[in-house]
VMD Tcl script that draws the C-alpha trace (Angstrom):
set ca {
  {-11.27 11.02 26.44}
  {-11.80 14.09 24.05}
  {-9.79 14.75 20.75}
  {-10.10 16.88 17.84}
  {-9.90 13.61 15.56}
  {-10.43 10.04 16.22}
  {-8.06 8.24 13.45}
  {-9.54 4.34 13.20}
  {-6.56 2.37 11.89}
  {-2.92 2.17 13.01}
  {-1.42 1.41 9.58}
  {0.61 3.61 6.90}
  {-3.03 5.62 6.08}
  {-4.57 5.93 9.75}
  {-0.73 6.92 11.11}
  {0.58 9.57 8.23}
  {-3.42 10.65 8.06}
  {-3.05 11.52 11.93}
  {0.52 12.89 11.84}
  {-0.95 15.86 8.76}
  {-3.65 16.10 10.93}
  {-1.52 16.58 14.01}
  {-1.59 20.36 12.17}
  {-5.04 20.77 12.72}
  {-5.74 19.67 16.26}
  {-5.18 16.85 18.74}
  {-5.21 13.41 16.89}
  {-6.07 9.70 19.12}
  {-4.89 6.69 16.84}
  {-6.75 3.84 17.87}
  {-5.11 0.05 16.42}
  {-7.25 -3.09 17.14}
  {-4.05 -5.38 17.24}
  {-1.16 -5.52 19.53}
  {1.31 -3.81 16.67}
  {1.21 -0.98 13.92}
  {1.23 -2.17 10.39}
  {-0.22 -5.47 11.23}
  {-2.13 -5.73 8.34}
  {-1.88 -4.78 4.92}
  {1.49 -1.63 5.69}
  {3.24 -5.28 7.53}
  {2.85 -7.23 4.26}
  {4.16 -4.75 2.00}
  {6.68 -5.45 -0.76}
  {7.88 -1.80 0.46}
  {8.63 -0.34 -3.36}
  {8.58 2.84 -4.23}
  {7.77 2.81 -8.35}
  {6.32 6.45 -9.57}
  {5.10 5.07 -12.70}
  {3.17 2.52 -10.85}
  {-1.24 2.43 -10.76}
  {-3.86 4.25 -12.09}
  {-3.78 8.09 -13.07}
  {-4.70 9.63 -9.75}
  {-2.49 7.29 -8.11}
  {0.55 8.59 -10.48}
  {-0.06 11.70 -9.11}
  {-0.11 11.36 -5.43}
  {3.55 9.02 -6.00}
  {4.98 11.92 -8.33}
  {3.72 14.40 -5.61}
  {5.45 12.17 -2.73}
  {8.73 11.52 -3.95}
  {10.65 14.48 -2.58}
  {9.33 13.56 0.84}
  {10.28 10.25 0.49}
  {13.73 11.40 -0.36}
  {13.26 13.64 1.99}
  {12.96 11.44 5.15}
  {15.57 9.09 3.76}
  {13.19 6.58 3.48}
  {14.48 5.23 -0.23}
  {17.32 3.17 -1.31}
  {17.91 2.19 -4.74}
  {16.13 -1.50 -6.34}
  {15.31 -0.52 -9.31}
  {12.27 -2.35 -11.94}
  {12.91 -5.03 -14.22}
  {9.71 -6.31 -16.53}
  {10.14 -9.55 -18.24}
  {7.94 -11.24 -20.93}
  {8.36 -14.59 -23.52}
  {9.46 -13.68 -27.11}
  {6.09 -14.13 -28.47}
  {4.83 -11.31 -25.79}
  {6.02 -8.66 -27.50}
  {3.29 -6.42 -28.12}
  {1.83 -6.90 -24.70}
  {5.41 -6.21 -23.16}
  {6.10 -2.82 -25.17}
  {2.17 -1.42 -24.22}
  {3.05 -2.23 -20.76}
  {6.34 -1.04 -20.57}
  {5.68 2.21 -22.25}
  {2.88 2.71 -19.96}
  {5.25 2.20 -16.90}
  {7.87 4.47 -18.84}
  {10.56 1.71 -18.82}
  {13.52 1.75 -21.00}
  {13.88 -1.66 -23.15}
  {16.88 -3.35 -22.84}
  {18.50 -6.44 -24.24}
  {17.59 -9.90 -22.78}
  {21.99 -10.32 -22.12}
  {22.07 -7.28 -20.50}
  {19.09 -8.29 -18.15}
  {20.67 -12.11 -17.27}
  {23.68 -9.90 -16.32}
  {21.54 -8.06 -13.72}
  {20.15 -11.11 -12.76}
  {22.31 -13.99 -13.34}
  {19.35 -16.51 -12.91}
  {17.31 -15.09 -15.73}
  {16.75 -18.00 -18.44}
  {17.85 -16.89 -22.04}
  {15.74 -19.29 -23.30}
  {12.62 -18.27 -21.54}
  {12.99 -14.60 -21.29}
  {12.47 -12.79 -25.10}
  {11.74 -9.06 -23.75}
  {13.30 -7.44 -20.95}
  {12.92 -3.28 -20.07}
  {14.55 -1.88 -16.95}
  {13.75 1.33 -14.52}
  {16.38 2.60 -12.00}
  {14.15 5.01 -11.05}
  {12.54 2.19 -8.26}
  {13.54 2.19 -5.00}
  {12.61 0.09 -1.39}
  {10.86 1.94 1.16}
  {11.63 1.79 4.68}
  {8.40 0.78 6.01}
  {9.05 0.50 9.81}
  {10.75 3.94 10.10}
  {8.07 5.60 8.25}
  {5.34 4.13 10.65}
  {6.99 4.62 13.42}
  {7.91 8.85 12.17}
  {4.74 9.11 12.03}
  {3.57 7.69 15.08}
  {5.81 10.14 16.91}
  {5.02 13.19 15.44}
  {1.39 12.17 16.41}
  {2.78 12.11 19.79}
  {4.66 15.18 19.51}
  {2.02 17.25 18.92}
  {0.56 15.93 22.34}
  {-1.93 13.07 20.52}
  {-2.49 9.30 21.03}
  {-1.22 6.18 19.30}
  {-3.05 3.06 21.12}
  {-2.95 -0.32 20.18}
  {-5.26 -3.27 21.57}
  {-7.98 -0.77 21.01}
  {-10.76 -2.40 18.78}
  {-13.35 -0.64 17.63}
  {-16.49 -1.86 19.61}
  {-19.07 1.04 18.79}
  {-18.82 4.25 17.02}
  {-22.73 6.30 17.33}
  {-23.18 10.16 16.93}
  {-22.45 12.77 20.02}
  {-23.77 15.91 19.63}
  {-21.46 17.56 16.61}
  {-19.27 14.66 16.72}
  {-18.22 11.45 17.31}
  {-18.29 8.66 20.27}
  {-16.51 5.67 19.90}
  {-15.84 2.69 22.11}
  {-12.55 0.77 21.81}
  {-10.44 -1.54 23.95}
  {-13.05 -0.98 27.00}
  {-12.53 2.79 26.86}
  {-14.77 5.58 25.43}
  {-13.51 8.49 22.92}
  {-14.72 11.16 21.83}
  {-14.02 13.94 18.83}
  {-15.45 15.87 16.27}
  {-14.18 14.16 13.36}
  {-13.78 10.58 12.69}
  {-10.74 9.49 10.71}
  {-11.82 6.03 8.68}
  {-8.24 4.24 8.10}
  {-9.45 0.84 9.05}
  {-7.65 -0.69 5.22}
  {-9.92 -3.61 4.86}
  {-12.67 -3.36 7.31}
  {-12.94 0.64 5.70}
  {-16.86 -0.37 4.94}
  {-17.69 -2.11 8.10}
  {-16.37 1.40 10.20}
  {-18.65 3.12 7.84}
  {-21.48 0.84 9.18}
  {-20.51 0.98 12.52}
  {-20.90 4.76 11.87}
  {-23.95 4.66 10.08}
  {-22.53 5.76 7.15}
  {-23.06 4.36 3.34}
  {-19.91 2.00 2.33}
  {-18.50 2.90 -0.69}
  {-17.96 -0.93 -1.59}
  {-14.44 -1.19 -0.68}
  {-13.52 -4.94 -0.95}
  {-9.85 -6.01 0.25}
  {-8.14 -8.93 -1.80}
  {-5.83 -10.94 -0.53}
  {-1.99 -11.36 -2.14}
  {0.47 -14.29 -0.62}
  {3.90 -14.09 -0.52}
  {6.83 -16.47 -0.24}
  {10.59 -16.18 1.11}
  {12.91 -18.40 -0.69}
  {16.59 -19.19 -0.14}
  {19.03 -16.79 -1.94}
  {18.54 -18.81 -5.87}
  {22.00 -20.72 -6.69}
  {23.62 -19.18 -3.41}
  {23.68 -15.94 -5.20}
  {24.42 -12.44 -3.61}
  {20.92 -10.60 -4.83}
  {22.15 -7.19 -2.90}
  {22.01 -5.37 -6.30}
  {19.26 -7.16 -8.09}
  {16.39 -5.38 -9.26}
  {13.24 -5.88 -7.97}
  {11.86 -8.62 -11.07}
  {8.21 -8.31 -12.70}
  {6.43 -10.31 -14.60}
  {4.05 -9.42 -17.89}
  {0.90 -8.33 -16.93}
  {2.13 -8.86 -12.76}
  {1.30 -12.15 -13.06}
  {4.16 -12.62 -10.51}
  {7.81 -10.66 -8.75}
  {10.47 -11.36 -6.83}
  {12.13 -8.94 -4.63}
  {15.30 -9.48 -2.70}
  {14.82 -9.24 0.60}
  {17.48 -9.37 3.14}
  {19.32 -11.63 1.26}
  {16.16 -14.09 0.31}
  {13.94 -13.69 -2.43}
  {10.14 -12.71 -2.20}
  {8.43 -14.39 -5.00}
  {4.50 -13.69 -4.77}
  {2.07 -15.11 -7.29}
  {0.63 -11.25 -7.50}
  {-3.15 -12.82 -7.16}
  {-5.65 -10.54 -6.28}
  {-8.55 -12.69 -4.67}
  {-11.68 -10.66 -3.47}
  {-12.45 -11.65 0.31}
  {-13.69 -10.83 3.33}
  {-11.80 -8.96 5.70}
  {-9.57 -11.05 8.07}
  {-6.47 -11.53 9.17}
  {-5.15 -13.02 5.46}
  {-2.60 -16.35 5.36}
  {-1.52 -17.59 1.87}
  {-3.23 -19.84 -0.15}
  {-0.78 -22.89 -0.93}
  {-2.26 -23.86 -4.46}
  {-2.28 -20.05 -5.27}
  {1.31 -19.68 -4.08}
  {2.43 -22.57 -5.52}
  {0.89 -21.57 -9.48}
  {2.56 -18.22 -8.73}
  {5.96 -20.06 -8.23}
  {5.86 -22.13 -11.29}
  {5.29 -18.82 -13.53}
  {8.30 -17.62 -11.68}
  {10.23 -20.73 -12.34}
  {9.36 -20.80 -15.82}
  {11.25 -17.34 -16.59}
  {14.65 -18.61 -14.77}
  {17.09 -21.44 -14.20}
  {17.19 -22.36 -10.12}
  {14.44 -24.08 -9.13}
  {12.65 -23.82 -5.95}
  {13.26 -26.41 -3.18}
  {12.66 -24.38 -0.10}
  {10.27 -22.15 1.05}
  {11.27 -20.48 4.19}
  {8.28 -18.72 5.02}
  {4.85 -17.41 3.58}
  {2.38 -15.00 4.57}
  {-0.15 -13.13 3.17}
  {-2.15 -9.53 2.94}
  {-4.97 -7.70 1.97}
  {-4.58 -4.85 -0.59}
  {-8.32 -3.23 -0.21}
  {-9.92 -1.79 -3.61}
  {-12.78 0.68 -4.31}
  {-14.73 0.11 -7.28}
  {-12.73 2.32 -9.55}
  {-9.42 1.09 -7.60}
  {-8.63 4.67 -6.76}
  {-7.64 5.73 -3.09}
  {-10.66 7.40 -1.56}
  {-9.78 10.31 0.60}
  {-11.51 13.44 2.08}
  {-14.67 14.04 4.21}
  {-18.13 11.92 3.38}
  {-20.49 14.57 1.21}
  {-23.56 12.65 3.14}
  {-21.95 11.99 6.38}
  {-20.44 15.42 8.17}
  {-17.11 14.82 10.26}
  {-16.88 11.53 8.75}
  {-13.62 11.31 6.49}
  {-12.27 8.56 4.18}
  {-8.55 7.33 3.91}
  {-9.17 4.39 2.65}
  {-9.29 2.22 -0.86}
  {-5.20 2.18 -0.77}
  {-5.03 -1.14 -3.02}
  {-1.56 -1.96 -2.32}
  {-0.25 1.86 -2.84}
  {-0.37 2.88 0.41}
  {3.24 3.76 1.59}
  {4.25 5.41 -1.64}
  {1.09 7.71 -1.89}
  {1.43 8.35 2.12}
  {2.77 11.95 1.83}
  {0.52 13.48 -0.98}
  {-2.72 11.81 0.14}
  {-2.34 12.52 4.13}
  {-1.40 15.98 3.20}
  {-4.51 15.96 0.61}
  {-6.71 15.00 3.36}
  {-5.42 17.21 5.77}
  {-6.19 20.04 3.06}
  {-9.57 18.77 2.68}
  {-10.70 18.82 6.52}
  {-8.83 21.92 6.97}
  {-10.42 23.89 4.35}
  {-7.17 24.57 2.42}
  {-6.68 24.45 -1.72}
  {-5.20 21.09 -2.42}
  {-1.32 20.99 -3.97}
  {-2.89 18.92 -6.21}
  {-4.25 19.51 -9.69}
  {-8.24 19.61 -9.19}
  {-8.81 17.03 -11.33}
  {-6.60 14.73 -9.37}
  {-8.93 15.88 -6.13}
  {-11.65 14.79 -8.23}
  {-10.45 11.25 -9.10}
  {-9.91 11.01 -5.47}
  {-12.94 12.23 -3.10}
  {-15.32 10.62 -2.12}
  {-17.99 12.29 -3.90}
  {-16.97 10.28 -6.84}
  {-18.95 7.24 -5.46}
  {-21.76 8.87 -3.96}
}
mol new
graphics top color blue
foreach p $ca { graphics top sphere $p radius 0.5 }
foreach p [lrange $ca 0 end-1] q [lrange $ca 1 end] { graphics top cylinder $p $q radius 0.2 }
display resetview
């Protein structure tokens, strides 16, 4: 089966990578599980915060917000940071850096009732922060992909990938492709396509974050509570469908599988968060886990290989993934198409793969 590009990954950076690409030529999506997103894009606390990561990363959110608004994809959360009184330089350097306003610790317990007075001694607040709709943005792009007359398959595992003539065979779910450029999406397992390939990894090493779902604190409505940070993300909580998502914000290096939470992790990351309020936790409902997949500078890493030609990188998305989708897949799309980037060209620089080579 022949295609212009072979996209290896069926999450938020294999599926809006393929639908930019969709531009350029036919795309085949090939997913090694039964479901898109069933990784890292299924685990997502789904936020859309402009202010949030490293430089580069600022710039592909800033450059991805109108689409986001766009597609309808945002509804208002808003960002509340939270730190002890005796926190307080730490709090303002990380509040300025996120650009949050600083408000008064009565004004944040009447956002969010549960908040202890006693505990909290800083509080800053961002409106600007909205929830994603994950789902509907996978699934968009998914069928524009098959709009444009490509391929979305699932229970298609990468087997083999090996060199065919100017491009690229690969072997997946018992089947055989075959295009001239290979699409590397594969969020954790980024550097083990690469050495499928025979290509040089980049050292891309996924860490794994857990995640609980707790009972609504105190029985209270949390529809317009703001999604709750602590200093230094040593733990949030997000509403969620009427629960709360508390997650210890860890960031364990591991190998790449398919992640479950670690109970003594989780359970540290709950006792920061019940340190900070007045409901303690007596249920957990549910708790999962995901990999949010780093390069060594913990900046997405997108655009062809210099050494390896037809081989392209969408990878390194570290937990960023839906909010940069936009910029970087049209970035990348740029870059195999021969087009000037949108973006400023030191933001391309921060962001190709040449960097690490």
């Amino acid at each position: 089966m022949s295609s212009d590009f072979i996209v290896i990954g069926g999450g938020v950076a294999g599926l809006s990578a393929g639908a930019k690409l969709s531009d350029l030529g036919r795309v085949v999506v090939l997913e090694g599980e039964s479901a898109l997103g069933y990784h890292a894009s299924g685990r997502s606390a789904a936020m859309f915060e402009a202010q949030y990561g490293l430089p580069a990363t600022i710039a592909l959110n800033l450059a991805s917000a109108e689409a986001h608004r766009a597609g309808g994809y945002l509804s208002p959360r808003g960002l509340m940071l939270i730190a002890r009184a005796e926190e307080g330089e730490a709090f303002r350097a990380e509040a300025d850096s996120m650009k949050m306003g600083a408000i008064t610790v009565p004004e944040a317990v009447a956002m969010v009732p549960i908040l202890n007075p006693d505990a909290v001694g800083h509080a800053a607040y961002d409106a600007d922060a909205w929830d994603l709709d994950t789902d509907r943005i996978l699934q968009d792009h998914a069928r524009a992909i098959r709009a444009a007359g490509g391929e979305v398959l699932t229970n298609h595992g990468v087997s083999a990938i090996r060199r065919s003539g100017d491009g690229w065979a690969v072997e997946a779910g018992g089947a055989a492709f075959e295009g001239r450029v290979l699409v590397n999406a594969g969020g954790a397992w980024a550097d083990r396509i690469a050495e499928m390939a025979g290509v040089a990894p980049l050292g891309i090493v996924p860490h794994r974050r857990s995640m609980a779902r707790i009972p609504a604190p105190g029985g209270h409505d949390l529809r317009g509570w703001p999604m709750i940070l602590g200093l230094h993300e040593a733990w949030y909580a997000k509403p969620d469908a009427g629960k709360l998502l508390v997650s210890p914000a860890e960031e364990d290096a591991v190998e790449p599988h398919d992640a479950w939470a670690d109970d003594m992790v989780l359970a540290e990351g709950l006792a920061r968060y019940e340190a900070m309020v007045t409901e303690p936790v007596t249920r957990l409902e549910t708790s999962w886990a995901g990999l949010r997949s780093f390069a060594p500078d913990r900046t997405l890493v997108l655009g062809p290989d210099p050494s390896a030609p037809g081989f392209v990188w969408c990878a390194g998305q570290g937990g960023y993934g839906f909010q940069t989708s936009p910029a970087a897949s049209r970035l990348l799309a740029d870059l195999v198409g021969g087009r000037p980037p949108e973006l400023d060209a030191a933001v391309v620089r921060a962001l190709v793969p040449d960097r690490l080579r």
